[in-house]
matplotlib code that plots the C-alpha trace (Angstrom):
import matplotlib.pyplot as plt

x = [96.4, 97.1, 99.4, 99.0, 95.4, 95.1, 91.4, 90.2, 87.7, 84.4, 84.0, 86.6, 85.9, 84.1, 87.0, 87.7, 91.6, 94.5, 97.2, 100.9, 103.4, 103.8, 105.6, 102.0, 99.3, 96.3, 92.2, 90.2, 86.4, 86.0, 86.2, 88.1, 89.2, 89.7, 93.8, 93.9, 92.3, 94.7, 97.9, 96.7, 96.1, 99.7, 101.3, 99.1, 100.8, 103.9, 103.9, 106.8, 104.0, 101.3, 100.7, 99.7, 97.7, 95.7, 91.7, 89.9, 85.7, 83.9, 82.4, 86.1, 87.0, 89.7, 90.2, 92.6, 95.9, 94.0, 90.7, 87.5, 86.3, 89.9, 90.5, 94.5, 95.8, 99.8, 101.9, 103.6, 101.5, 98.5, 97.7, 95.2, 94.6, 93.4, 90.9, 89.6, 88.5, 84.8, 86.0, 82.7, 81.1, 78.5, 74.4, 72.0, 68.7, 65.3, 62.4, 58.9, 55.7, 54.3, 53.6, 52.4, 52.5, 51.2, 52.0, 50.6, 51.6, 55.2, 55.3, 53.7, 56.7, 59.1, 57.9, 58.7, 61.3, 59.8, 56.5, 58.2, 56.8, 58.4, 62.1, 63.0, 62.2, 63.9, 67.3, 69.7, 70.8, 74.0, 76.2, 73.2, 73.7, 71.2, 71.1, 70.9, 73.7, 72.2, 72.4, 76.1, 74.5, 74.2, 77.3, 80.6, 81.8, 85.2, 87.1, 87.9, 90.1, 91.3, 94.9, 95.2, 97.5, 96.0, 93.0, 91.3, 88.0, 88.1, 89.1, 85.6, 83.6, 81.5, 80.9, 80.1, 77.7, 75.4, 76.6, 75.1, 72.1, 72.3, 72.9, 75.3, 75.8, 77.5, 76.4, 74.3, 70.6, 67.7, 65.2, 62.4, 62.2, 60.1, 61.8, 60.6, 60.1, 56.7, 58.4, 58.6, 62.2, 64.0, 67.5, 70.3, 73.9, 76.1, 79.2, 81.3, 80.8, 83.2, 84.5, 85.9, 87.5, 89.7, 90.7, 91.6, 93.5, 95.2, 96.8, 97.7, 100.0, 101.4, 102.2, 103.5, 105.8, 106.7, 107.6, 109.5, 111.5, 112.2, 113.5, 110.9, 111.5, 107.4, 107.0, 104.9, 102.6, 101.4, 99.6, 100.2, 102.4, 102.0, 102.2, 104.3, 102.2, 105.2, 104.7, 102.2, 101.1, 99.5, 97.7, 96.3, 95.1, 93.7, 92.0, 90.7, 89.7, 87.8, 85.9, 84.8, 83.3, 81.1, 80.4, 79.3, 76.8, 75.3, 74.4, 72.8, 70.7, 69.6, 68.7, 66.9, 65.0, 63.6, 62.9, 60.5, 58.9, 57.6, 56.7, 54.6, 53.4, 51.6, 51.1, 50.0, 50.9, 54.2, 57.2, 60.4, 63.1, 66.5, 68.6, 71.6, 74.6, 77.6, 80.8, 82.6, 85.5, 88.1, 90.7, 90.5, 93.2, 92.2, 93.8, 93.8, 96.3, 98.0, 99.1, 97.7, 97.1, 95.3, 93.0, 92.0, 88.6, 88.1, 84.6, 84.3, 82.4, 83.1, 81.5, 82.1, 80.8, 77.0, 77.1, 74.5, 75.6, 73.9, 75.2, 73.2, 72.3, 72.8, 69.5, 66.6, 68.6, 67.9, 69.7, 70.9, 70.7, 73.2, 74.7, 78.7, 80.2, 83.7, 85.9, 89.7, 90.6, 88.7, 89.7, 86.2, 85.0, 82.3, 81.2, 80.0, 77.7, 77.6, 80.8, 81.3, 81.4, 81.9, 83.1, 80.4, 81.0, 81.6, 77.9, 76.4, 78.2, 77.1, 74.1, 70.4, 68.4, 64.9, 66.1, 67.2, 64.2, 61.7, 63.8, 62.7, 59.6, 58.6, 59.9, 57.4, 59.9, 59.8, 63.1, 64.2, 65.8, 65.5, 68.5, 71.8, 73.6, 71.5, 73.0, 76.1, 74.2, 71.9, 72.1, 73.7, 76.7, 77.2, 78.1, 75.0, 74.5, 73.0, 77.0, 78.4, 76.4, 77.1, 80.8, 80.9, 78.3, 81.5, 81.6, 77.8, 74.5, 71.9, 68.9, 66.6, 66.6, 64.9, 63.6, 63.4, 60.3, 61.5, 64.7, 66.0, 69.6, 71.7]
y = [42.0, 44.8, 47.3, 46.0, 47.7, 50.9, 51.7, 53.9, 56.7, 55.0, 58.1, 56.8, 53.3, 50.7, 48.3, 47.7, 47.8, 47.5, 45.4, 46.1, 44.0, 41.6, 41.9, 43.0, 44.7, 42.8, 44.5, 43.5, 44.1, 42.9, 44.4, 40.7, 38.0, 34.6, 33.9, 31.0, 32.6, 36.0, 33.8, 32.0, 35.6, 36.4, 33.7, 34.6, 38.4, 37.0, 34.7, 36.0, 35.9, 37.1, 40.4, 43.7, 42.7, 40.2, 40.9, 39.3, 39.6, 40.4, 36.4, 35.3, 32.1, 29.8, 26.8, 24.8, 27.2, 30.1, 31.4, 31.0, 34.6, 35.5, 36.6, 36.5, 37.4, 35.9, 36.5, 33.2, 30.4, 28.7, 27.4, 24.1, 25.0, 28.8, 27.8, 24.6, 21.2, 21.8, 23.7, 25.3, 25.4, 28.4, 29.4, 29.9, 31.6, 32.2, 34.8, 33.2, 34.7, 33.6, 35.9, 33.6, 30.6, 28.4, 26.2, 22.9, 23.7, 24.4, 20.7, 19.4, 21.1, 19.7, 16.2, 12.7, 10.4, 7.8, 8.3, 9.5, 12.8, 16.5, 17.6, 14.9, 12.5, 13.9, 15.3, 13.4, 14.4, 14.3, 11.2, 10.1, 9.6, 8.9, 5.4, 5.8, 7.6, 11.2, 12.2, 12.8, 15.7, 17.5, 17.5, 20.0, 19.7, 17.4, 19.7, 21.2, 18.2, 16.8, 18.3, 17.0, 13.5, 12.0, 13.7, 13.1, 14.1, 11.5, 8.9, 10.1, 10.9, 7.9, 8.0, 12.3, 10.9, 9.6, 12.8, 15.4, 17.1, 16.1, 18.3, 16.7, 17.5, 20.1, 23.9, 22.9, 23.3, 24.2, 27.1, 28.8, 32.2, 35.0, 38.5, 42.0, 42.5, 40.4, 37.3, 33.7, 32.8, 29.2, 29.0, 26.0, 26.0, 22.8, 22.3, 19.5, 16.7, 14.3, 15.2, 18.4, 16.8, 14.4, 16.8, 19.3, 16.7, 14.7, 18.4, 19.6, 16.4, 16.9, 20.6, 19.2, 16.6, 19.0, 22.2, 19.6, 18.8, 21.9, 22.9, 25.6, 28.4, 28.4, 25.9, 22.9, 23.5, 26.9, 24.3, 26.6, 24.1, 25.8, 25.0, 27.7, 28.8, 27.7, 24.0, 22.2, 20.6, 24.4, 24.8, 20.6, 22.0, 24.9, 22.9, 20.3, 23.1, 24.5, 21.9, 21.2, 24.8, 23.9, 20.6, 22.2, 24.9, 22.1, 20.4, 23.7, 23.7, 20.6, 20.6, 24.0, 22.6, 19.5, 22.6, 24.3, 21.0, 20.6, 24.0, 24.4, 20.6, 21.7, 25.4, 25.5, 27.6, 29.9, 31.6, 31.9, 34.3, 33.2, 31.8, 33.8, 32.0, 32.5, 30.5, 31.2, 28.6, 28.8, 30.5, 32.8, 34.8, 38.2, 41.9, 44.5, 47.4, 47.2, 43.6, 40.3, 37.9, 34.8, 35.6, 32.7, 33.2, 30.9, 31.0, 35.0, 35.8, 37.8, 41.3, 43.5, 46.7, 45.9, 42.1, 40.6, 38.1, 36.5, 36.1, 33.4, 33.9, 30.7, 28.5, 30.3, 34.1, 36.5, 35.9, 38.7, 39.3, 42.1, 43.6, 44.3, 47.8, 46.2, 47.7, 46.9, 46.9, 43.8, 42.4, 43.1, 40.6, 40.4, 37.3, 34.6, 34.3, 34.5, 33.0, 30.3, 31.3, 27.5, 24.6, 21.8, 19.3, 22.3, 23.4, 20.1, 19.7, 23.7, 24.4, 24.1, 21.5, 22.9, 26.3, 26.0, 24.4, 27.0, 29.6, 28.6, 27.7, 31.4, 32.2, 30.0, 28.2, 24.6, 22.4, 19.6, 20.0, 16.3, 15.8, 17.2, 16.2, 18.7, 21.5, 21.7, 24.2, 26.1, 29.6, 30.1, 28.6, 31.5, 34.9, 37.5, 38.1, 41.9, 42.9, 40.8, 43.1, 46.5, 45.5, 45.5, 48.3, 49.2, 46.4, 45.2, 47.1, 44.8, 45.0, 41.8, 40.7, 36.7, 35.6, 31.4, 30.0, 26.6, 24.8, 20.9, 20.8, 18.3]
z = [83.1, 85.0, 84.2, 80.8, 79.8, 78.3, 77.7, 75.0, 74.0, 73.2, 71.4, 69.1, 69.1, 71.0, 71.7, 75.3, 75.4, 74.0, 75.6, 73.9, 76.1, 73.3, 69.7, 68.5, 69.9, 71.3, 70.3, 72.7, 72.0, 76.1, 79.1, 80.6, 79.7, 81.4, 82.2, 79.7, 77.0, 77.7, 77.5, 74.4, 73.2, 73.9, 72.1, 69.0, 69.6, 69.6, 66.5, 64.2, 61.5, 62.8, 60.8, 62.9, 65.3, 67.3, 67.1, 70.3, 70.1, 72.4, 73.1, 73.6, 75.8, 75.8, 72.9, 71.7, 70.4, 69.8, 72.1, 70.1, 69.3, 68.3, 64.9, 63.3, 60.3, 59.3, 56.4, 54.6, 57.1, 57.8, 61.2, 61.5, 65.1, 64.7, 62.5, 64.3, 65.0, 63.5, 60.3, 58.5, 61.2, 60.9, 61.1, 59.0, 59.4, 57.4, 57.2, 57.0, 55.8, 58.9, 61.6, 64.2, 65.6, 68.1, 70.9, 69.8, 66.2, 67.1, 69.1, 65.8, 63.7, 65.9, 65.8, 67.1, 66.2, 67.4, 65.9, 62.6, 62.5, 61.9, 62.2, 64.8, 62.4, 59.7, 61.1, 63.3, 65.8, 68.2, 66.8, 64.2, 61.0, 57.8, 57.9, 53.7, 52.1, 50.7, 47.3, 45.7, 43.8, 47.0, 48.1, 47.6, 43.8, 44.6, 42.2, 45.0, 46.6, 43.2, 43.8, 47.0, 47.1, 49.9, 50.7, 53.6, 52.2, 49.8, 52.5, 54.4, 51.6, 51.7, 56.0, 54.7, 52.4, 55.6, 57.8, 55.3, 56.5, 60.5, 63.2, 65.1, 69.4, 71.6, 70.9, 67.6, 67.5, 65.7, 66.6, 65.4, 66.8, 66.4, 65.1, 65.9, 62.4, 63.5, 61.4, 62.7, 61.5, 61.2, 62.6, 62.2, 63.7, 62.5, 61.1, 59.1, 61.6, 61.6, 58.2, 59.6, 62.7, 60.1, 58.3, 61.1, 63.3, 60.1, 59.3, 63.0, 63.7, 60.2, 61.3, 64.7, 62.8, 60.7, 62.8, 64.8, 61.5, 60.9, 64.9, 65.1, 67.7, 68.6, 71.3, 71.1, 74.0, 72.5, 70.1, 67.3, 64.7, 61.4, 57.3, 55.2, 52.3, 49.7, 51.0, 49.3, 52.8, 53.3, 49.7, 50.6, 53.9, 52.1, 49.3, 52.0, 54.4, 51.6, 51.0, 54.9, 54.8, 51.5, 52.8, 56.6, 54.2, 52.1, 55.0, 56.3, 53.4, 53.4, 57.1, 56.6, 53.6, 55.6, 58.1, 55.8, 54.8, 58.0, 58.6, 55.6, 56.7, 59.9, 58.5, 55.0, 52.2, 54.0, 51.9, 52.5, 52.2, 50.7, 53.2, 54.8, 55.6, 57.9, 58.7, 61.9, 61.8, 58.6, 57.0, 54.0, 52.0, 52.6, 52.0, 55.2, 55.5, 52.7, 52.5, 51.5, 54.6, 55.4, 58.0, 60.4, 62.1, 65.3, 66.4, 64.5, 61.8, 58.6, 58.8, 56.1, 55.1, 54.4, 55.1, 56.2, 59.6, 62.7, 66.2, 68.4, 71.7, 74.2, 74.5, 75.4, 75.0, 72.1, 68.5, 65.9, 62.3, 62.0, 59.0, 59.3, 59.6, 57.5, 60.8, 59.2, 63.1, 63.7, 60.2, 59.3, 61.8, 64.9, 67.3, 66.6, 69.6, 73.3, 74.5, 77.2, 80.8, 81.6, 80.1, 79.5, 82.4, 84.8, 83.4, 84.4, 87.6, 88.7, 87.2, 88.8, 86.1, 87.8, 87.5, 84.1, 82.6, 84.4, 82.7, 79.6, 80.9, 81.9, 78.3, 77.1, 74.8, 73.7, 74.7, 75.9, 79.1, 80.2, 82.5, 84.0, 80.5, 78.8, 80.8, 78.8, 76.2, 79.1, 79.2, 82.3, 80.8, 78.1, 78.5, 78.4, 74.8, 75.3, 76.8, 73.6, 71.3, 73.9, 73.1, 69.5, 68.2, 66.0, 63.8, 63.8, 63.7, 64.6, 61.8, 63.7, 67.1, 67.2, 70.6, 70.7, 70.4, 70.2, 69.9, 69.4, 71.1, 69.0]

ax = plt.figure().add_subplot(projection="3d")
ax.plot(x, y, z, "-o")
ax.set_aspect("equal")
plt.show()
């Protein structure tokens, strides 16, 4: 990266650098980047679509194509792979009446599974499924696939059916927290399960077949194969796309209302404000500078002028509701949490399991740390979350900070 950076007034702005060897100029709301992550960055920058420029948050790691906490808007294309794997994946977060709660009432809200008792009893978790498909009437209206030929979301509606309302593994979880606003909140971050990953691999390899068809000039190991918005291939991707975001946010809800049920089980009478909802994985058609674009958010969040967000800390670390600035320069967009320092194996191979839990155990929050496996979502593995929100005070102003009280790792 050197020789390449060229800081700027945080007078003007708060983005780190801007990094102009490429057909368009990299934003960079960080003051580094891992090498991967920089040359993924690159090829994004020198897309012949890609309209502008490339917008990197501040939580930015390498993924698959594109780094997660990039954001990129093209003219004429959509790209499976800058939008994800886990499409709709996102948070969602509640206000309570409550003010307080305690210890042994927070164990009783988190429950058994094997005793059948609270949200472990309730919510699966990791690969579980319901066992009992959920109701139809609370899934995504399939409107929204009916164009679609051979829609993958019909092909896994029935498997969706038993996936709706569980939490599924990696970086999802459940917390409640409590807020400086004195409020004991409820937080859930999920996505689409396994409905998503069809639907996000079925469309890559048919971009990859395609683009090869077609002798594409963008190589194949940029992992960037791409659908022209003329095609109907790109509006079936769209529609099916679509439709893994509403699915990923009605399973949200439901998880959030089982949530509440076992809150107001243990705690009586409590009220709730509405829910806020954010989606950090999709693509949307959009208009910045002038022009109409589809914006592809990887692991960002929408933050526009007066939108009400959340950025996640890593386990045990602080969370955010924020409300968005609408910056055009970041597409009106912020993080999405902390960002990865290491990958998930390279977390259970380095980290200290003793250390970890005693972390959390100063904190006085509730987890289950159990083994080396479980270190994949510690906080050591993530990026500090206070230098994430330092980094972007341009795009977010932060309205609640929620420290963990407890939290169910999926």
């Amino acid at each position: 990266m050197e020789g390449h950076r060229v800081l700027l007034d945080r007078k003007d702005r708060d983005m780190k650098q801007v990094i102009s060897t490429e057909q368009k100029p990299i934003k960079m709301w960080l003051d580094d980047m891992e090498p991967s992550a920089l040359a993924q960055a690159k090829n994004l920058a020198n897309l012949p679509f890609t309209f502008k420029h490339v917008a990197i948050m501040p939580d930015a790691h390498c993924g698959y194509g594109m780094p997660i906490g990039g954001v990129l808007a093209t003219q004429g294309v959509v790209i499976p792979n800058a939008v994800g794997v886990d499409i709709g994946c996102g948070m969602c977060a509640v206000r309570t009446s409550l003010t307080d709660i305690s210890s042994e009432q927070l164990k009783q809200v988190l429950g058994s599974e094997r005793e059948k008792t609270g949200i472990r009893s309730r919510i699966p978790l990791g690969f579980k499924h319901h066992k009992r498909a959920r109701e139809e009437a609370l899934m995504p209206d399939l409107a929204l696939v009916e164009k679609v030929k051979k829609s993958k979301v019909l092909e896994q509606y029935q498997a969706a059916l038993k996936q709706l309302g569980t939490l599924g593994g990696g970086n999802h979880f459940i917390e409640i927290q409590k807020g400086d606003d004195s409020h004991i909140w409820l937080m859930v971050h999920s996505g689409s399960r396994n409905l998503g990953l069809k639907v996000a691999t079925m469309y890559n390899k048919l971009a990859v077949k395609l683009n090869e068809r077609w002798h594409s000039q963008i190589p194949k190991k940029w992992e960037l194969a791409f659908l022209p918005l003329d095609t109907e291939h790109a509006w079936d991707y769209i529609y099916e796309m679509r439709y893994c975001v509403e699915f990923a946010l009605a399973s949200r809800t439901l998880m959030m209302e089982k949530i509440k049920e076992c809150l107001t089980e243990v705690m009586g009478a409590v009220s709730f404000d509405p829910m806020i909802n954010i989606a950090h994985n999709y693509a949307s058609q959009e208009h910045h500078f002038g022009e109409d674009v589809i914006v592809h958010r990887k692991g960002a969040t929408s933050a526009r002028q007066g939108e009400i967000g959340i950025i996640p800390g890593s386990q045990g670390s602080t969370s955010y509701i924020v409300q968005g600035k609408g910056n055009p320069e970041s597409y009106c967009s912020c993080s999405h949490g902390a960002g990865r320092l290491m990958g998930r194996k390279q977390a259970q191979k380095l980290l200290n399991l003793e250390q970890e839990k005693n972390r959390l155990d100063q904190l006085g929050v509730i987890h289950g740390l159990r083994s080396k496996r479980d270190l994949d979502e510690a906080a050591s593995a993530y990026k500090d979350i206070d230098t994430v929100m330092a980094n972007q005070t341009d795009l977010v102003d932060i309205l609640v900070s929620l420290k963990p009280l407890a939290v169910i790792k999926g």
